[in-house]
C-alpha positions in Angstrom: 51.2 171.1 174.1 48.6 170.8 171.5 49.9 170.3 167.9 53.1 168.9 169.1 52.5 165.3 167.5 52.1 164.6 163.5 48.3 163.3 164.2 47.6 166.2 166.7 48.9 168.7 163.7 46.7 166.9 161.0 44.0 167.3 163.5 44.9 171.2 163.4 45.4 171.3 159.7 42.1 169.8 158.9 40.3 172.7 160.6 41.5 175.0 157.8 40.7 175.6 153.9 44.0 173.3 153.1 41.5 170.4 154.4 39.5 171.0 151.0 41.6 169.9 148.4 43.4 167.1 149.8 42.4 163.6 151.5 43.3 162.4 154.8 46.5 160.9 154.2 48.0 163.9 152.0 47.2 166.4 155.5 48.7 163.6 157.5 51.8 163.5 155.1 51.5 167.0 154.6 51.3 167.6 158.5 54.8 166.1 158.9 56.7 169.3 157.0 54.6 171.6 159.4 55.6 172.9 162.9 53.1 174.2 165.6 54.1 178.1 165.8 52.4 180.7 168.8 52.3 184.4 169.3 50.6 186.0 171.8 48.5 188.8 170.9 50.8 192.1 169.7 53.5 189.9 169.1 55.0 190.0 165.2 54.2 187.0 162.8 56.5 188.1 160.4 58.2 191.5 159.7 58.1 193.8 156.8 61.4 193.5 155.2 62.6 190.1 156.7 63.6 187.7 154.9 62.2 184.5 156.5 60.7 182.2 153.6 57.9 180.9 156.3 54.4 180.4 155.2 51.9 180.9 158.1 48.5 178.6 158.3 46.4 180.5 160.9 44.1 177.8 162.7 43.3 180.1 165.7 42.8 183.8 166.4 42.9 186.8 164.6 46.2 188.9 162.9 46.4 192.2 161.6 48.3 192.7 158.0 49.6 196.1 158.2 52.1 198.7 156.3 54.4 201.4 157.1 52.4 204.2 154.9 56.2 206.0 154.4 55.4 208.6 157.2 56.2 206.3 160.0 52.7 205.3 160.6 51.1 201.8 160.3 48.1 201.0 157.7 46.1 198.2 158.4 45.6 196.4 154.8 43.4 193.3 156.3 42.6 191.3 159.2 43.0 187.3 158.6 41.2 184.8 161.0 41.0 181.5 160.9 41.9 179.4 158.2 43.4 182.0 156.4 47.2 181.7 155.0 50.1 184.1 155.1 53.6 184.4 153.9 52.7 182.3 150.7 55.0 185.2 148.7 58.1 184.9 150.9 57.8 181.0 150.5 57.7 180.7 146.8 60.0 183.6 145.9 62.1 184.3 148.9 61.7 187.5 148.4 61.5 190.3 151.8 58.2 190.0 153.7 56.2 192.7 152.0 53.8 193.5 155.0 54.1 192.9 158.8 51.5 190.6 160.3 50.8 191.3 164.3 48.6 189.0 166.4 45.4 190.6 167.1 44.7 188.0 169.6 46.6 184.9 170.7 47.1 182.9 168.0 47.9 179.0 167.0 49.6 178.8 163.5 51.2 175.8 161.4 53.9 177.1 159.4 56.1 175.6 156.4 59.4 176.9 156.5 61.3 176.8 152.7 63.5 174.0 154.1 60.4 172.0 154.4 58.9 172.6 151.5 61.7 172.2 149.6 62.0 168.3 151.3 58.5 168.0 150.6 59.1 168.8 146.8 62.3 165.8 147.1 60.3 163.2 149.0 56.5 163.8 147.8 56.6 165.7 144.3 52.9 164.8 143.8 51.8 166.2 147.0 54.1 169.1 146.6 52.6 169.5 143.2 49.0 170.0 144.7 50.5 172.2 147.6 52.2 174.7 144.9 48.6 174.8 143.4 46.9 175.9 146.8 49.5 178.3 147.3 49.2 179.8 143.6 44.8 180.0 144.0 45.8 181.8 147.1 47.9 184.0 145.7 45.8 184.6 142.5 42.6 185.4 145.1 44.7 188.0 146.7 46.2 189.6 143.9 42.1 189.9 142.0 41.0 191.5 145.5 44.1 193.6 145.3 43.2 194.8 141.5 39.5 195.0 142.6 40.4 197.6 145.5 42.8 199.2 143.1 40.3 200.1 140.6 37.9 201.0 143.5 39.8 204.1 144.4 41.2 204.8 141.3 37.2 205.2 140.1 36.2 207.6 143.3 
């Protein structure tokens, strides 16, 4: 299956924006903490509420980022394709998933789980280092698009 071996998932991981910011041998080394994950399209990613530390690297397809609105019904916040991340929140913090994330399509992920991450940061504290970065301009990108939305309808 594709992804399966440590050079086919560098292969994978340099299709994505994590290919920016590091050179070949930090994705291959980096590629080593990750597992190939699938969901076919409907299926969950992740779970609102769950508390599964996984962070999500989406190299194929499409998801759906949606909420329950408190009257049962789902809100669609966003829809992520490729080379987006997810699940950088319940990684760092360990904190419940705050959104569920269906597969719009069939999709091809590499995830992080906090066991690996947290080897990552034992064996490789420089390349952790830089992978804590990515994960915090992710996080900081997210949270000015949330504020910008925010003061959007709070101004109409």
């Amino acid at each position: 299956m594709a992804g399966e071996t440590p050079r086919a998932r560098t292969a994978l991981l340099e299709q994505t924006r994590w290919a920016n910011d590091f050179d070949g041998m930090e994705l291959e080394t980096l590629a080593g903490y990750l597992r190939v994950d699938r969901r076919l399209a409907g299926q969950p990613v992740c779970r609102e509420g769950d508390r599964d530390g996984t962070l999500f690297i989406l190299v194929e397809g499409s998801a759906s980022v949606v909420k329950d609105d408190g009257t049962g019904r789902q809100q669609t916040l966003a829809t992520l394709g490729p080379g987006h991340t997810l699940g950088e929140m319940a990684l760092v913090d360990g904190s419940p998933r705050s959104a569920t994330v269906v597969a719009a399509t069939d999709l091809l992920l590499l995830a992080l789980g906090r066991e690996g991450l947290d080897r990552l940061c034992e064996e490789r504290p420089k390349l952790a280092v830089k992978v804590l970065r990515k994960l915090a301009v992710f996080l900081s990108q997210r949270l000015r698009q949330t504020s910008g939305a925010l003061a959007e309808r709070l101004g109409s």
